[in-house]
KEDREN-993845 format. One record per atom (N, C-alpha, C): residue number from 1; atom name; x, y, z. Coordinates in nm, 3 decimals, padded with zeros to 5 digits. Example, Ala and Ser with C-alpha at 12.3 -4.5 7.8 and 13.67 -1.06 7.14 Angstrom:
KEDREN-993845
1	N	01.319	-00.569	00.780
1	CA	01.230	-00.450	00.780
1	C	01.320	-00.330	00.780
2	N	01.285	-00.225	00.708
2	CA	01.367	-00.106	00.714
2	C	01.290	00.003	00.787
***
This chain:
KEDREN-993845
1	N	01.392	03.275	00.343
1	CA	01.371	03.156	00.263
1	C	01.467	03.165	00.144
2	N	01.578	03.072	00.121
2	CA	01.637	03.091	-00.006
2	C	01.645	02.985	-00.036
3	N	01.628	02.976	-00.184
3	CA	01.598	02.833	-00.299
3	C	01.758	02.776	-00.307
4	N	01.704	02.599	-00.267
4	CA	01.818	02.552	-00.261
4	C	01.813	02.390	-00.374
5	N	01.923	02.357	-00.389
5	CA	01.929	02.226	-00.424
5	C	01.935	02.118	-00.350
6	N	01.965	02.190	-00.240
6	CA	01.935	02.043	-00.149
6	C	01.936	02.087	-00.012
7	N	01.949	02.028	00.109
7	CA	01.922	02.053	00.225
7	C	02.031	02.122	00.369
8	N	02.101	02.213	00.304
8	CA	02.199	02.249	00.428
8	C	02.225	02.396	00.329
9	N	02.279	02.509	00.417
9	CA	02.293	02.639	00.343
9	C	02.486	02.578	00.269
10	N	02.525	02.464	00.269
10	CA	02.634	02.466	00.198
10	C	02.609	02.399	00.062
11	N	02.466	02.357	00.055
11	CA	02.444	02.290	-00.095
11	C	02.447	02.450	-00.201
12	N	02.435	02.400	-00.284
12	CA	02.404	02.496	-00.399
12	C	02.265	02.587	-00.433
13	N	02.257	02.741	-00.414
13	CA	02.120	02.780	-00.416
13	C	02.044	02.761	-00.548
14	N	01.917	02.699	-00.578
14	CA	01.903	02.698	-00.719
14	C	01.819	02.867	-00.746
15	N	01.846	02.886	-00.880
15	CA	01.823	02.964	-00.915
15	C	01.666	03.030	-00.953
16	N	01.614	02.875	-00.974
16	CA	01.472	02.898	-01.021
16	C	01.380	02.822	-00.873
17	N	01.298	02.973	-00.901
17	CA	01.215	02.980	-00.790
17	C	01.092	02.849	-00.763
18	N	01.019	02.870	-00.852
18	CA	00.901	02.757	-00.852
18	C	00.924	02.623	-00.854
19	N	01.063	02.598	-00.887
19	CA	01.099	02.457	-00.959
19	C	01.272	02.430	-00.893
20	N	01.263	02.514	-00.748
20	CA	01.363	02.480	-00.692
20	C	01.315	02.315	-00.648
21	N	01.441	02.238	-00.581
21	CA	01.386	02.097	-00.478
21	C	01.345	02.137	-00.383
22	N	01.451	02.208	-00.296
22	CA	01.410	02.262	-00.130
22	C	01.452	02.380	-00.153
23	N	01.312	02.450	-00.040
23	CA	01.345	02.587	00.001
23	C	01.424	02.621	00.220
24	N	01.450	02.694	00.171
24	CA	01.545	02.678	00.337
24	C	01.523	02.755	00.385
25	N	01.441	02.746	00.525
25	CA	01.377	02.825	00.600
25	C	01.507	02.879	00.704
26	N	01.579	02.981	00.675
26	CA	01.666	03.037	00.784
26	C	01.586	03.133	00.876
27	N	01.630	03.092	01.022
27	CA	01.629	03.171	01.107
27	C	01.757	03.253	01.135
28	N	01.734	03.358	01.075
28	CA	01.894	03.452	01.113
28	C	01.915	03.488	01.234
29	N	01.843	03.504	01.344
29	CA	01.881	03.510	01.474
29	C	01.918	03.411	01.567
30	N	01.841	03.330	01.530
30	CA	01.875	03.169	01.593
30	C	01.977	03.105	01.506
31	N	02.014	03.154	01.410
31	CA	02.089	03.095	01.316
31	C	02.084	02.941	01.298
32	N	01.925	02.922	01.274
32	CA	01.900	02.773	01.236
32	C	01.860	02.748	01.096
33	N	01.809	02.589	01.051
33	CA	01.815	02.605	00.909
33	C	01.676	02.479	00.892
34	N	01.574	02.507	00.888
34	CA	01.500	02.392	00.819
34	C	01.458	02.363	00.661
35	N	01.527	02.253	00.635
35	CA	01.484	02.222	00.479
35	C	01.360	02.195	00.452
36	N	01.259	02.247	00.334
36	CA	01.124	02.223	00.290
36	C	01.112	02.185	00.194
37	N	01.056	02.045	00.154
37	CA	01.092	01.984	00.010
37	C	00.983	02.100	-00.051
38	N	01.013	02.110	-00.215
38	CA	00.923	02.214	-00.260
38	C	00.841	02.095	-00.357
39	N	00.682	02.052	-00.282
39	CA	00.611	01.971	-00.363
39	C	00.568	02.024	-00.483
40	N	00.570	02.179	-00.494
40	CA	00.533	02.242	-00.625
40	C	00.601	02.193	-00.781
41	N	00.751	02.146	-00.747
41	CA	00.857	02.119	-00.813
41	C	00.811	01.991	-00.934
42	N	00.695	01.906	-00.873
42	CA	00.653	01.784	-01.008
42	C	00.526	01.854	-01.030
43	N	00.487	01.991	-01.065
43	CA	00.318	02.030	-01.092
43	C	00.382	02.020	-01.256
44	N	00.275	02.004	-01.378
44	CA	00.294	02.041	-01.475
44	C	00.286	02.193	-01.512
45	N	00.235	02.270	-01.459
45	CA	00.178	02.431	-01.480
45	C	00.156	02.467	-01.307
46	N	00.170	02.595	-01.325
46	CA	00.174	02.687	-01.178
46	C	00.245	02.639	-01.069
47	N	00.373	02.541	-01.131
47	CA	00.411	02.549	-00.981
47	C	00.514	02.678	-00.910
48	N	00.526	02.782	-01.006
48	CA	00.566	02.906	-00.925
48	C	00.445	02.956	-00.833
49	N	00.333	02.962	-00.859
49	CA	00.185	03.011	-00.778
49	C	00.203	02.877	-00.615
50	N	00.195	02.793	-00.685
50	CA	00.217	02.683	-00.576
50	C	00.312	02.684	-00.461
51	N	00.446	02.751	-00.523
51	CA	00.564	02.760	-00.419
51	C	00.522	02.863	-00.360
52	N	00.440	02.962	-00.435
52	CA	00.453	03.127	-00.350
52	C	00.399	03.108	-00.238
53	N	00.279	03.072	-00.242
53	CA	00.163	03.025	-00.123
53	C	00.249	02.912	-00.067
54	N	00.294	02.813	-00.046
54	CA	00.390	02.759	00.018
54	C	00.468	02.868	00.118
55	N	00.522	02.962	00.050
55	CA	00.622	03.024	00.110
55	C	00.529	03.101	00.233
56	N	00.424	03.152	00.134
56	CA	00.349	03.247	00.244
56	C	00.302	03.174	00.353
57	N	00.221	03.069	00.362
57	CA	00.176	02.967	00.452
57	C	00.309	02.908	00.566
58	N	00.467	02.939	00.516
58	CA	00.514	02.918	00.604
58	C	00.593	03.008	00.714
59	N	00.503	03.194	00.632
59	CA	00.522	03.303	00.717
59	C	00.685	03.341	00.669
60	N	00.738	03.287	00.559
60	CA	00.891	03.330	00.555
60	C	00.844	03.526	00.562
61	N	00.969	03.571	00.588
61	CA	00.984	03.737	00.552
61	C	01.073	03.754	00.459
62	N	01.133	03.728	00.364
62	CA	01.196	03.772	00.279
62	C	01.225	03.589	00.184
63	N	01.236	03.626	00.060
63	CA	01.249	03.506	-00.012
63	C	01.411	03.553	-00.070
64	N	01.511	03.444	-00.137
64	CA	01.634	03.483	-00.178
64	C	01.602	03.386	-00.319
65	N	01.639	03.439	-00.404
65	CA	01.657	03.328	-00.584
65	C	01.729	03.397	-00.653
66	N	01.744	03.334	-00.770
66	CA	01.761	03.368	-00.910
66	C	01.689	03.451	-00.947
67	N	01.569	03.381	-00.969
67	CA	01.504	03.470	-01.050
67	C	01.349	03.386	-00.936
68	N	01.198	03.487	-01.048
68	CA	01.070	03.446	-00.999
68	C	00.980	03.474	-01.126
69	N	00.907	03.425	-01.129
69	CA	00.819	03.435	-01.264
69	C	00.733	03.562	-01.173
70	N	00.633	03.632	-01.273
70	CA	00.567	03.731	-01.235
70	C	00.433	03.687	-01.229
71	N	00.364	03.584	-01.216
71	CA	00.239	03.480	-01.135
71	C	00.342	03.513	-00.984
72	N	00.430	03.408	-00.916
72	CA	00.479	03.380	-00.835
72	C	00.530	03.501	-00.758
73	N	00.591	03.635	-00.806
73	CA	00.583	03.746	-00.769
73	C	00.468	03.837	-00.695
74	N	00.354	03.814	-00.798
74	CA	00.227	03.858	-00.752
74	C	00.212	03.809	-00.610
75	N	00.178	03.687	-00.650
75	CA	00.160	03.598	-00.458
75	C	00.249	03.657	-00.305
76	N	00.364	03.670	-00.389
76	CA	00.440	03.744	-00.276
76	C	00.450	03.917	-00.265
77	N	00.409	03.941	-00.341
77	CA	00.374	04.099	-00.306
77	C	00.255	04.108	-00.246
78	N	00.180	04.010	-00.261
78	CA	00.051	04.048	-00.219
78	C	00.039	04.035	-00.104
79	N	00.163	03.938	-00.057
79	CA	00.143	03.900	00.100
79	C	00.271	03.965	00.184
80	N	00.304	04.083	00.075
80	CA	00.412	04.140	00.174
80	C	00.554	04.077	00.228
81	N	00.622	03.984	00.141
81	CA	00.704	03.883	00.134
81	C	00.827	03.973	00.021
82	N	00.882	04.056	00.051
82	CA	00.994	04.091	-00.065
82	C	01.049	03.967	-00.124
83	N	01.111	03.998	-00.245
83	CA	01.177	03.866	-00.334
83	C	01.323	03.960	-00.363
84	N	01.422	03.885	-00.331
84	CA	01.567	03.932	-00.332
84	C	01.610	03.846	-00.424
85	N	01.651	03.911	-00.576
85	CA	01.688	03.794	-00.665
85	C	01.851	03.822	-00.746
86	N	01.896	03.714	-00.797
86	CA	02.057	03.749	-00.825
86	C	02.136	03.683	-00.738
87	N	02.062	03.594	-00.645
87	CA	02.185	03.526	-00.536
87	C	02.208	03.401	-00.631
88	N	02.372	03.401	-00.567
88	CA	02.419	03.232	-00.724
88	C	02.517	03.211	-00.571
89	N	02.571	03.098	-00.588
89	CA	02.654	03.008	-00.529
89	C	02.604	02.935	-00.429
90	N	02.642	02.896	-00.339
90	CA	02.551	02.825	-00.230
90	C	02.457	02.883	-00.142
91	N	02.402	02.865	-00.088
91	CA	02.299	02.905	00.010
91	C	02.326	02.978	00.115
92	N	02.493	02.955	00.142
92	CA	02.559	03.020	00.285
92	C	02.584	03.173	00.197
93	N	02.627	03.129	00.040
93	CA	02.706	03.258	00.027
93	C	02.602	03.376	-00.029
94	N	02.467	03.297	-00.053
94	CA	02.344	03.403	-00.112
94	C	02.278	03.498	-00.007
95	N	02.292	03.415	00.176
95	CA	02.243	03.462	00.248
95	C	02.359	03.554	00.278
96	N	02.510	03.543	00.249
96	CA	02.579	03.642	00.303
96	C	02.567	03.821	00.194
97	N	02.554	03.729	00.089
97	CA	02.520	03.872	00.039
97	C	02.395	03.938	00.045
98	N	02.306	03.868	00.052
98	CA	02.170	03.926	00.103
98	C	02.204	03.997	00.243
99	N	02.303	03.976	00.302
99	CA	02.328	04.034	00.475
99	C	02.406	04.147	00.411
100	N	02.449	04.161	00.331
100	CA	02.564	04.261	00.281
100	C	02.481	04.386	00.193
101	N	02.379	04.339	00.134
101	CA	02.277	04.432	-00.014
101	C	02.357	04.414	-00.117
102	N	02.375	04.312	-00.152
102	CA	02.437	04.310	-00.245
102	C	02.367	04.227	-00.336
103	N	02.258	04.178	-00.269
103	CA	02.146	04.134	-00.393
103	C	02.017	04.239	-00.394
104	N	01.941	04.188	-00.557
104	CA	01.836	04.333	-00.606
104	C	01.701	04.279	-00.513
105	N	01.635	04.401	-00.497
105	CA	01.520	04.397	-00.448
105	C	01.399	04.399	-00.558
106	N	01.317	04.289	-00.601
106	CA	01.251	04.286	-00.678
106	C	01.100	04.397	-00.652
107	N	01.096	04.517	-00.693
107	CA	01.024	04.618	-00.667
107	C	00.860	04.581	-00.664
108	N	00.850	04.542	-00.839
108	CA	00.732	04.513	-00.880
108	C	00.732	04.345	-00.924
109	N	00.659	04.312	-01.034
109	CA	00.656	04.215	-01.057
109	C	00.735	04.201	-01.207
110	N	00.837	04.095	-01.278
110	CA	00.943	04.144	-01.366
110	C	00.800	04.145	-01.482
111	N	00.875	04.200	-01.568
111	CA	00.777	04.182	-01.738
111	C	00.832	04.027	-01.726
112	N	00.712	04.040	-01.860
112	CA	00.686	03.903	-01.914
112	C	00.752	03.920	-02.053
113	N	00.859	03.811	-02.045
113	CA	00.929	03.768	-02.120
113	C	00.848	03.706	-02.294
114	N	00.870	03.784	-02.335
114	CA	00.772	03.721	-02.460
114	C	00.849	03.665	-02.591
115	N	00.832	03.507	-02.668
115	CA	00.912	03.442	-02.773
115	C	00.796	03.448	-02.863
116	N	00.847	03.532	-02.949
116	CA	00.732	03.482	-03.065
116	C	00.756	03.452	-03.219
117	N	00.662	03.405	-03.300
117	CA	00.754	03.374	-03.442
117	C	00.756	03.464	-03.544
118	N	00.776	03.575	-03.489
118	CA	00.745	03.747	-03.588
118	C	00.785	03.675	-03.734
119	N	00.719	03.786	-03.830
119	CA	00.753	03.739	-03.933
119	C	00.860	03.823	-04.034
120	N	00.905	03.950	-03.935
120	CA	01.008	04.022	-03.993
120	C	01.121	03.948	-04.082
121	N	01.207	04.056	-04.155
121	CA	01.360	03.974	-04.231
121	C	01.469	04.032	-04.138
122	N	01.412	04.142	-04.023
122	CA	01.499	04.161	-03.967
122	C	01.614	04.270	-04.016
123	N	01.572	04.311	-04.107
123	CA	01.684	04.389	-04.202
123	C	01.619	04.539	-04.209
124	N	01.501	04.561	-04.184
124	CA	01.432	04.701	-04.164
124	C	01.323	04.733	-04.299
125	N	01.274	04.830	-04.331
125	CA	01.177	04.820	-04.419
125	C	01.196	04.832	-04.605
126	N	01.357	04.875	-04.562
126	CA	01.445	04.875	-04.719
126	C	01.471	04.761	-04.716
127	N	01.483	04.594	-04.648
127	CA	01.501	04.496	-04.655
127	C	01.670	04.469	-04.762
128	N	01.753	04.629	-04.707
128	CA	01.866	04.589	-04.752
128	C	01.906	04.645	-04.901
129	N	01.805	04.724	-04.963
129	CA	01.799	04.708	-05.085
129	C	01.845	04.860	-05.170
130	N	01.866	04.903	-05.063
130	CA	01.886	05.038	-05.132
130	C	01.957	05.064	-05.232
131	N	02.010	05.228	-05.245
131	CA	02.056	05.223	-05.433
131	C	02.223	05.268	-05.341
132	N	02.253	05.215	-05.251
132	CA	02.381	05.271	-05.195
132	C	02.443	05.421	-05.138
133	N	02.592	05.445	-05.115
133	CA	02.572	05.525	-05.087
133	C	02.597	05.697	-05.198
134	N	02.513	05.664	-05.297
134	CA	02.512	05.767	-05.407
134	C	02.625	05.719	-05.497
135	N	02.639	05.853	-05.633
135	CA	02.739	05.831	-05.714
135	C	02.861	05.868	-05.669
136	N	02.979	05.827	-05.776
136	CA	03.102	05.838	-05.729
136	C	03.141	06.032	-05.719
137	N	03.173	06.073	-05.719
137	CA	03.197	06.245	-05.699
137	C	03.361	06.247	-05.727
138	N	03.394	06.313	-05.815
138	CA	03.520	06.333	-05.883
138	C	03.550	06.441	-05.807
139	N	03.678	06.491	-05.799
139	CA	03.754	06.599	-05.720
139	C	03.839	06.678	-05.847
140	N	03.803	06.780	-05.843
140	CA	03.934	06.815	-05.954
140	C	03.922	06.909	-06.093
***
């Protein structure tokens, strides 16, 4: 299964998992290709949980992206679905490097990315202020 922008492995792979359009069901032996619109893509919240179970319900064995949130990770570890992430260019060229290892194998599930409005100055606990670096020292 690798996340696409649109419907043929020559469109562009998108990067983001939950909030790709279509996901592309390759058969690598048959070397066929069915496009799956990803209805998860208009949820306001969980539509990475939404795509995962999507994915699982359609039995893929390996998923290809950008990236995956770690909700959407869970789902697929749980169901034994590796997530191969780091593929960029089109869909033909994510599956060729996925054929090559040349994309990462997502082990666990990534950390969680955290933004917050700390209230540090950022400058450390001397806030910059010190008495320098000592007096001058004459030679002589």
């Amino acid at each position: 299964m690798i996340t696409s922008t649109g419907v043929t492995t020559e469109d562009a792979m998108d990067p983001r998992f939950g909030r790709c359009s279509t996901f592309l069901l390759v058969d690598t032996e048959e070397e066929t290709v069915q496009a799956i619109p990803n209805e998860a893509v208009t949820r306001g919240s969980g539509a990475g949980i939404q795509a995962a179970e999507t994915i699982v319900d359609l039995g893929a064995e390996a998923v290809i992206t950008g990236q995956v949130g770690p909700k959407a990770a869970q789902v697929l570890k749980a169901a034994g679905i590796p997530v191969y992430v780091g593929g960029s260019g089109t869909a033909r060229e994510a599956l060729e490097a996925f054929r090559e290892n040349r994309l990462n194998r997502l082990e666990e599930s990534p950390p969680r990315a955290k933004m917050g409005r700390g209230r540090g100055g950022g400058m450390g606990q001397g806030k910059g202020r010190g008495p320098g670096p000592g007096p001058e020292r004459k030679s002589g």
